[in-house]
GUFIVO-460277 format. One line per field, with one value per atom (N, C-alpha, C, O): residue number from 1; atom name; x, y, z. Coordinates in nm, 2 decimals, padded with zeros to 4 digits. Example, Ala and Ser with C-alpha at 12.3 -4.5 7.8 and 13.67 -1.06 7.14 Angstrom:
<nodes>
nr: (1  1  1  1  2  2  2  2)
atom: (N  CA  C  O  N  CA  C  O)
u: (01.32  01.23  01.32  01.42  01.28  01.37  01.29  01.34)
v: (-00.57  -00.45  -00.33  -00.33  -00.22  -00.11  00.00  00.11)
w: (00.78  00.78  00.78  00.85  00.71  00.71  00.79  00.80)
</nodes>
This chain:
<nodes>
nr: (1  1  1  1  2  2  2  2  3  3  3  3  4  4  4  4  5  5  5  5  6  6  6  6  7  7  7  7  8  8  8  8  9  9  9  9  10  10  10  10  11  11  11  11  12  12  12  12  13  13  13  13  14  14  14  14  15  15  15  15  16  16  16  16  17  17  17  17  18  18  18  18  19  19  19  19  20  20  20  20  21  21  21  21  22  22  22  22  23  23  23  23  24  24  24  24  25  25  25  25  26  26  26  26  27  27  27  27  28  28  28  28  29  29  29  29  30  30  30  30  31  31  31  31  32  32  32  32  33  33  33  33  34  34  34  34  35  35  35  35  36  36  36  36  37  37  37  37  38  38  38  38  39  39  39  39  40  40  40  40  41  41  41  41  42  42  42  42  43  43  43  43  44  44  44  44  45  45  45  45  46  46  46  46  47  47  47  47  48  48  48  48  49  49  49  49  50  50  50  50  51  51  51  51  52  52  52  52  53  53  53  53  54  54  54  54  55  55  55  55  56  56  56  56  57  57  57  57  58  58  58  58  59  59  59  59  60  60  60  60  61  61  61  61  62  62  62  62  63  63  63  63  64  64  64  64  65  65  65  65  66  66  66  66  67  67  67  67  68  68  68  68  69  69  69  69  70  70  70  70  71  71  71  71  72  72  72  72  73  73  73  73  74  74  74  74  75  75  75  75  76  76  76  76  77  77  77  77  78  78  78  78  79  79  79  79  80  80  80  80  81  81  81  81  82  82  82  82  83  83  83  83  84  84  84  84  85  85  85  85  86  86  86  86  87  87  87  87  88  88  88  88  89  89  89  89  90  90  90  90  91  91  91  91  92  92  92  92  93  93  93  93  94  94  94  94  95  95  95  95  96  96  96  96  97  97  97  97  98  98  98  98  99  99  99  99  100  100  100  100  101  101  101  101  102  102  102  102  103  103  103  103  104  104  104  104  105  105  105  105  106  106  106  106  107  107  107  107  108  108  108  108  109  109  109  109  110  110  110  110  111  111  111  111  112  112  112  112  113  113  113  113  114  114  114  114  115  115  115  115  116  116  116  116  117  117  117  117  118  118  118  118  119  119  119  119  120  120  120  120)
atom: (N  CA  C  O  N  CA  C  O  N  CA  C  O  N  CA  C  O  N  CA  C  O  N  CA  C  O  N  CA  C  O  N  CA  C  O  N  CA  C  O  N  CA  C  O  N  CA  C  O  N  CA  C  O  N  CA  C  O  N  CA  C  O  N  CA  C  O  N  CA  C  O  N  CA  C  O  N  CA  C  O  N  CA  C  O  N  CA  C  O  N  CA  C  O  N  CA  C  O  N  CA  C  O  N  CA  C  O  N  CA  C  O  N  CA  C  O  N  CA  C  O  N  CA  C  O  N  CA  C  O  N  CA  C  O  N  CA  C  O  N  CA  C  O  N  CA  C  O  N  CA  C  O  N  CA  C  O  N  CA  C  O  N  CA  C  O  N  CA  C  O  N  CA  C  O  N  CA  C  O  N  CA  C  O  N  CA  C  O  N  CA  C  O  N  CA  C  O  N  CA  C  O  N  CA  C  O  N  CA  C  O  N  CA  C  O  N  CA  C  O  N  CA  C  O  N  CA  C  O  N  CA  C  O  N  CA  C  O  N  CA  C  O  N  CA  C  O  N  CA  C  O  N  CA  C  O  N  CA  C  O  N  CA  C  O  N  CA  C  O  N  CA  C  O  N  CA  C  O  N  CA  C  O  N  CA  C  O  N  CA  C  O  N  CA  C  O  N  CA  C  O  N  CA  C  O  N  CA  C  O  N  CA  C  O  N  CA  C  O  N  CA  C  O  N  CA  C  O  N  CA  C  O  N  CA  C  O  N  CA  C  O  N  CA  C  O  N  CA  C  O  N  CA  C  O  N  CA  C  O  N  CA  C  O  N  CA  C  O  N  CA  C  O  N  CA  C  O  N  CA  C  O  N  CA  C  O  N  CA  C  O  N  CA  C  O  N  CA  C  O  N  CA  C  O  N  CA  C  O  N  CA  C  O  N  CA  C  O  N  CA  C  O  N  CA  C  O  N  CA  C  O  N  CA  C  O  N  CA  C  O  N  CA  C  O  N  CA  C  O  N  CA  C  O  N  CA  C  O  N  CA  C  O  N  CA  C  O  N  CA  C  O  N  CA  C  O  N  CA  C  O  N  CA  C  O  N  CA  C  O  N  CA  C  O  N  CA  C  O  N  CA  C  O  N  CA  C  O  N  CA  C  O  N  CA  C  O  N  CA  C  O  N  CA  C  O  N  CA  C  O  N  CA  C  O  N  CA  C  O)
u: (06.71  06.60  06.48  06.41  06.43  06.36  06.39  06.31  06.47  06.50  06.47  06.41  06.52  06.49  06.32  06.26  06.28  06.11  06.07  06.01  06.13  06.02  06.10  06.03  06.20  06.25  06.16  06.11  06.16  06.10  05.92  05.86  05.89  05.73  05.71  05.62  05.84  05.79  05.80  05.74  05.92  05.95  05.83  05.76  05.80  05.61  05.54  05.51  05.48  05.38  05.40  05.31  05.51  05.52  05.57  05.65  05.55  05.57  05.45  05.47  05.34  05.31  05.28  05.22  05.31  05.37  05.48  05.48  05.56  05.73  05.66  05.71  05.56  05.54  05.44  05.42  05.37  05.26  05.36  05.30  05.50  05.59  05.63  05.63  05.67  05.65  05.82  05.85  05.89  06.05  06.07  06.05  06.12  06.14  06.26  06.24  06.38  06.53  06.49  06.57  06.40  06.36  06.31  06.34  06.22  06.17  06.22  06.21  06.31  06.42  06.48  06.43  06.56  06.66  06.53  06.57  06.42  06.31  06.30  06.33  06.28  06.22  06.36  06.33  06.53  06.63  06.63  06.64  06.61  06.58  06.48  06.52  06.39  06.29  06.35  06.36  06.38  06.48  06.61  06.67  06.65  06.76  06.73  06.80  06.60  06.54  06.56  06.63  06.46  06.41  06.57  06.61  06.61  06.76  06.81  06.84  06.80  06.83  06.80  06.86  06.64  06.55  06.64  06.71  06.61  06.70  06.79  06.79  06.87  07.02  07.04  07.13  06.86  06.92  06.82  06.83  06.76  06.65  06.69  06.66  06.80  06.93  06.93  06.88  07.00  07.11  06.97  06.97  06.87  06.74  06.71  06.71  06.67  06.65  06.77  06.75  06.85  06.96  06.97  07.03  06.94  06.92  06.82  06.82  06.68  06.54  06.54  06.47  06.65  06.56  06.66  06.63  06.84  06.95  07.01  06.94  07.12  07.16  07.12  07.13  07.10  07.00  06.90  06.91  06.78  06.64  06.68  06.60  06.80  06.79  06.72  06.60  06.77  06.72  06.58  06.51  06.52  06.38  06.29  06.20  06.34  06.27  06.31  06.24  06.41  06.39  06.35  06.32  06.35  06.23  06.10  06.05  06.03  05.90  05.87  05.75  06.00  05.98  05.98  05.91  06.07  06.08  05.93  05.86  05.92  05.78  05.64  05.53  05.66  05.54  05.54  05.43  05.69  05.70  05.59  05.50  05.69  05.61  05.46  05.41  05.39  05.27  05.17  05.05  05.25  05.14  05.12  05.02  05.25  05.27  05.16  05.13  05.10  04.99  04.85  04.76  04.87  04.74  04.67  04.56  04.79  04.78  04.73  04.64  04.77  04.77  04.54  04.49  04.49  04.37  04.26  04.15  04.34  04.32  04.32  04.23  04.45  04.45  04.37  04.33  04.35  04.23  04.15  04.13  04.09  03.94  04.00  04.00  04.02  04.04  04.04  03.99  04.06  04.09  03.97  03.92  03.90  03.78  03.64  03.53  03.68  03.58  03.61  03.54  03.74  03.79  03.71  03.67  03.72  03.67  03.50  03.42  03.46  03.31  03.23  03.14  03.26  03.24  03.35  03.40  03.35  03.48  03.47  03.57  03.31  03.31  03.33  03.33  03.36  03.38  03.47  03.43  03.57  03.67  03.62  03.61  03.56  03.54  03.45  03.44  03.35  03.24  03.28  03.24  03.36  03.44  03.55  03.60  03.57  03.65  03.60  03.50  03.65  03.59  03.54  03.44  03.63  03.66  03.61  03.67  03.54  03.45  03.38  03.30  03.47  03.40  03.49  03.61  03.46  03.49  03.67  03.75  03.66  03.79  03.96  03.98  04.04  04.15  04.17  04.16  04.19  04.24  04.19  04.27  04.06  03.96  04.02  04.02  04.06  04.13  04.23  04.25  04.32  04.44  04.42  04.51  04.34  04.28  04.22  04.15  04.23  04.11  04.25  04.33  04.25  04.35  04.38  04.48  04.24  04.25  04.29  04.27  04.34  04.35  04.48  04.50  04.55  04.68  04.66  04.73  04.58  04.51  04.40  04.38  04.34  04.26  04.33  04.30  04.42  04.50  04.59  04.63  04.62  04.69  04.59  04.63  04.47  04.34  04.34  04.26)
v: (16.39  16.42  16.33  16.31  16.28  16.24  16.08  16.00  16.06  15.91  15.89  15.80  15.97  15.98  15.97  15.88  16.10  16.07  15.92  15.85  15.87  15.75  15.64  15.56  15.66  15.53  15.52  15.42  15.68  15.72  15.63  15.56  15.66  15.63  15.48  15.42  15.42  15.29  15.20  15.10  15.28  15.23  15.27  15.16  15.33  15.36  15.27  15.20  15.28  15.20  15.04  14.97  14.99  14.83  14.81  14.71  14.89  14.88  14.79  14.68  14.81  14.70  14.58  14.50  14.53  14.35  14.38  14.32  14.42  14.38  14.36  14.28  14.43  14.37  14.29  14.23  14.25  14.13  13.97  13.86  14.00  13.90  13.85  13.73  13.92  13.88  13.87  13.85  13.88  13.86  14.00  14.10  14.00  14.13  14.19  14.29  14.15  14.20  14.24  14.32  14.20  14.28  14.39  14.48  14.40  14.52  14.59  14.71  14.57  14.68  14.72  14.84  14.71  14.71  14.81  14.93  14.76  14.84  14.97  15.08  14.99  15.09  15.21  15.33  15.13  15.22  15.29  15.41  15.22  15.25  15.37  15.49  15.36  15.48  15.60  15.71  15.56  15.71  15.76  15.87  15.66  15.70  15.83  15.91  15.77  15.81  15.97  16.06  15.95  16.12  16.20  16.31  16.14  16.21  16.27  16.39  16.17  16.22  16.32  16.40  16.31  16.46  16.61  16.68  16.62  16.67  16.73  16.84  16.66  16.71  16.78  16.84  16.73  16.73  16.86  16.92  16.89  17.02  17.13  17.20  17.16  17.30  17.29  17.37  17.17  17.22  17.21  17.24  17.17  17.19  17.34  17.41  17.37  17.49  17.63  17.74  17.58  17.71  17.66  17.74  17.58  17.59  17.62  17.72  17.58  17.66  17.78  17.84  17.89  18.00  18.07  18.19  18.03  18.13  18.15  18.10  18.21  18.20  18.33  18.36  18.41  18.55  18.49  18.49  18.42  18.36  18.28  18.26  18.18  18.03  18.10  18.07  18.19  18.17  18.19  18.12  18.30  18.29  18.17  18.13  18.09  17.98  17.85  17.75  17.86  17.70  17.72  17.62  17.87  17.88  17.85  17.80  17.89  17.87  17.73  17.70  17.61  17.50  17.41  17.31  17.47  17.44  17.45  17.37  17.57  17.61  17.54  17.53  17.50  17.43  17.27  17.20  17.21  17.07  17.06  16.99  17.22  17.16  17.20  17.15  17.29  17.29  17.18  17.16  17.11  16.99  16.91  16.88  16.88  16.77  16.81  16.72  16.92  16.98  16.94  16.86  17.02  16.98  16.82  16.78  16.77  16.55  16.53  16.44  16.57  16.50  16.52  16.44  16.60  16.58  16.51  16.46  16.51  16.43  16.27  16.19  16.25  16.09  16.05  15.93  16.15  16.14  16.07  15.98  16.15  16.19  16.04  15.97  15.99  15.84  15.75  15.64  15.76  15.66  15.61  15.51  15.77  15.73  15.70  15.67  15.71  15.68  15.53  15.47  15.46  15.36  15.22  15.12  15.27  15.21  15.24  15.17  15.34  15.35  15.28  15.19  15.35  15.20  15.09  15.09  15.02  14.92  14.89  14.87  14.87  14.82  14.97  14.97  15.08  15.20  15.20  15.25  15.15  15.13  15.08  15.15  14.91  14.85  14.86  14.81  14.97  15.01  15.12  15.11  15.20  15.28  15.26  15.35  15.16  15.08  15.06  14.99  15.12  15.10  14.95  14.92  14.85  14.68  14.69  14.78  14.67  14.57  14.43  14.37  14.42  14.25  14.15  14.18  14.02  13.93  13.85  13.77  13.93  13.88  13.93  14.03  13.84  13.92  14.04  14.10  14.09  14.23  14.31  14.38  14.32  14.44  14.37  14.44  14.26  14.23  14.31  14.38  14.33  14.41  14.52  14.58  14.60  14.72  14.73  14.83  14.67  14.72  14.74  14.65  14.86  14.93  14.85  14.86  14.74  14.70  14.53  14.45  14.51  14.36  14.29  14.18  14.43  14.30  14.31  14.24  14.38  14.40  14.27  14.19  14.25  14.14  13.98  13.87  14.00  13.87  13.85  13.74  13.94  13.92  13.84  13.73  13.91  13.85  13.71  13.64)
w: (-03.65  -03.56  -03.60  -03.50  -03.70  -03.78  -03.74  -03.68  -03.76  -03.71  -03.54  -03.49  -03.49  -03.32  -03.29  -03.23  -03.36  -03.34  -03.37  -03.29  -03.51  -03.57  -03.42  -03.36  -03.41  -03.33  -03.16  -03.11  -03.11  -03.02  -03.01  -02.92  -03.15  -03.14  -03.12  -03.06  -03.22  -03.24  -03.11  -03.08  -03.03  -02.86  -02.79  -02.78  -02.76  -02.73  -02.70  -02.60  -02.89  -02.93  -02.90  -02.86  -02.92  -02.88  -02.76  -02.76  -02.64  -02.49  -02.46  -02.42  -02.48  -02.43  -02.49  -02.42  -02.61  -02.63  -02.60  -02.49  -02.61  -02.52  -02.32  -02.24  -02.30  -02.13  -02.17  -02.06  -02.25  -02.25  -02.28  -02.29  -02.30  -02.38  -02.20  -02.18  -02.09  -01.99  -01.94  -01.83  -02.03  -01.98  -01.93  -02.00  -01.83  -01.74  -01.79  -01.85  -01.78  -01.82  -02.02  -02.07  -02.10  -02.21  -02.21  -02.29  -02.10  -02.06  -02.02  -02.07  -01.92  -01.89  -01.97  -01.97  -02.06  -02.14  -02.28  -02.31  -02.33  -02.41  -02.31  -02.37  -02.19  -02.15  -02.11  -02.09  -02.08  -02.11  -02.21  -02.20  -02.39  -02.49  -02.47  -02.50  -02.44  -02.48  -02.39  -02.44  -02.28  -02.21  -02.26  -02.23  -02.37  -02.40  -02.55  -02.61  -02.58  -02.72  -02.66  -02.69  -02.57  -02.47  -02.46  -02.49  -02.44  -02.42  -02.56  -02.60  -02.61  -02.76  -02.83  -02.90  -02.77  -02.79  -02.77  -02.84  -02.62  -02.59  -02.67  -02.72  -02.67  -02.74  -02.88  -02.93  -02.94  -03.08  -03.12  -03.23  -03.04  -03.03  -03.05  -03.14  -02.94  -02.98  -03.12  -03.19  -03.16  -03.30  -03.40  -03.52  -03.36  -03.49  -03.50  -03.60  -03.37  -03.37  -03.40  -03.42  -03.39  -03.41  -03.58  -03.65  -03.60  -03.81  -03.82  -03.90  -03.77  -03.83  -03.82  -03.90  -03.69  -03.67  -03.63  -03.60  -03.61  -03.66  -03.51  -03.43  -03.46  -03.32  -03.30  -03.19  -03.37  -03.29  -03.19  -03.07  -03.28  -03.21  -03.14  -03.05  -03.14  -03.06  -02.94  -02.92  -02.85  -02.69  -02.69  -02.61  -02.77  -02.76  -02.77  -02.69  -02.90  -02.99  -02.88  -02.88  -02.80  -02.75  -02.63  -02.57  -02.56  -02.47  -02.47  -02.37  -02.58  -02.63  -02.66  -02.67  -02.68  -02.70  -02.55  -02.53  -02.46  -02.35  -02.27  -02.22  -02.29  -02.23  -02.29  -02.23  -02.41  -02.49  -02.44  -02.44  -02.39  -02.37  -02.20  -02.16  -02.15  -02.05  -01.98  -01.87  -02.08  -02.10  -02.15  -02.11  -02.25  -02.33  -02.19  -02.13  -02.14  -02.03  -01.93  -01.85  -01.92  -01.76  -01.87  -01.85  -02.00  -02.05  -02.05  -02.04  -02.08  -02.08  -01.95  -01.95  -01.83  -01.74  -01.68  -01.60  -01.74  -01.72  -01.82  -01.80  -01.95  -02.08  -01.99  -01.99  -01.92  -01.89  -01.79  -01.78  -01.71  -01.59  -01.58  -01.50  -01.71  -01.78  -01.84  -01.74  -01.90  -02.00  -01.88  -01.90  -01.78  -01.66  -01.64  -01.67  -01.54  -01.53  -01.62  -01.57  -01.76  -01.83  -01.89  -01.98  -01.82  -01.89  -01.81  -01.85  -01.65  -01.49  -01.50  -01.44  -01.57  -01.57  -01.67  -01.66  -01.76  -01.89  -01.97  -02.08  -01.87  -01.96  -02.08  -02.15  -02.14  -02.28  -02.39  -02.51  -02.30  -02.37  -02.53  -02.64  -02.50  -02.60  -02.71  -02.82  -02.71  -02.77  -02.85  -02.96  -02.80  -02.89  -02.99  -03.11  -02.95  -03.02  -03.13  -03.21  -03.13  -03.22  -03.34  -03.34  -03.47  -03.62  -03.65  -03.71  -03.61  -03.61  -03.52  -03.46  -03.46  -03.39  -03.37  -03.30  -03.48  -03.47  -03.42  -03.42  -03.38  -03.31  -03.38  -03.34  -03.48  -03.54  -03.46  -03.39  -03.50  -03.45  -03.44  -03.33  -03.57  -03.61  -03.51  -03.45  -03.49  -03.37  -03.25  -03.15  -03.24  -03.06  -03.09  -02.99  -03.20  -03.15  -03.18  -03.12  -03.23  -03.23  -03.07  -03.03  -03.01  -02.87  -02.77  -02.76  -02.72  -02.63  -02.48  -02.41  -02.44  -02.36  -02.37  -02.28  -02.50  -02.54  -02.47  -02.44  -02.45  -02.37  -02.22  -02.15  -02.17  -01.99  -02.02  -01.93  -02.11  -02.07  -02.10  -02.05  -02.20  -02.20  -02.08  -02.06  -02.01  -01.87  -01.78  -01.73  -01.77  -01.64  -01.66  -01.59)
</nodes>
């Protein structure tokens, strides 16, 4: 399960240099990968939870997991809103907020909007 999470995150996190690299058929093939990660989830949730919490609890416990997946997902969707338009209202928002801020590499790859502006 542990390996799924770290594999899951690291598929994520380097989505966008795998689309800043610009070859389409990689991307495809990265972004099967990350659905296939999700799937994984899935599958491996049952048999976690019927070891943490015993097959008396499983039905309660992976309802409550069920129900929590798809609660976080309602709570995000006004979190990303809210990031949109504060992204379109002050563009230099990010960058000021950035610990690195200075003109060096390192804070370009620290700035969330660094591979949207190497595209332009």
């Amino acid at each position: 399960m542990s390996v799924t999470c770290v594999t899951g995150a690291a598929l994520m996190w380097t989505l966008p240099y795998i689309k800043y690299m610009g070859d389409q058929t990689f991307l495809f093939f990265w972004i099967c990968a990350m659905f296939s990660i999700i799937g994984a989830t899935y599958t491996l949730v049952p048999s976690a939870v019927h070891k943490c919490f015993g097959s008396k609890n499983l039905k309660i416990a992976y309802g409550v997991i069920q129900i929590s997946i798809s609660f976080s997902g309602m709570t995000l969707l006004p979190t990303s809103v809210t990031q949109a338009r504060l992204r379109s209202a002050f563009p230099h928002y990010w960058q000021l907020s950035c610990p690195a801020s200075g003109n060096d590499e390192v804070s370009a790859l620290a700035n969330p909007n660094y591979i949207e502006d190497a595209i332009r």
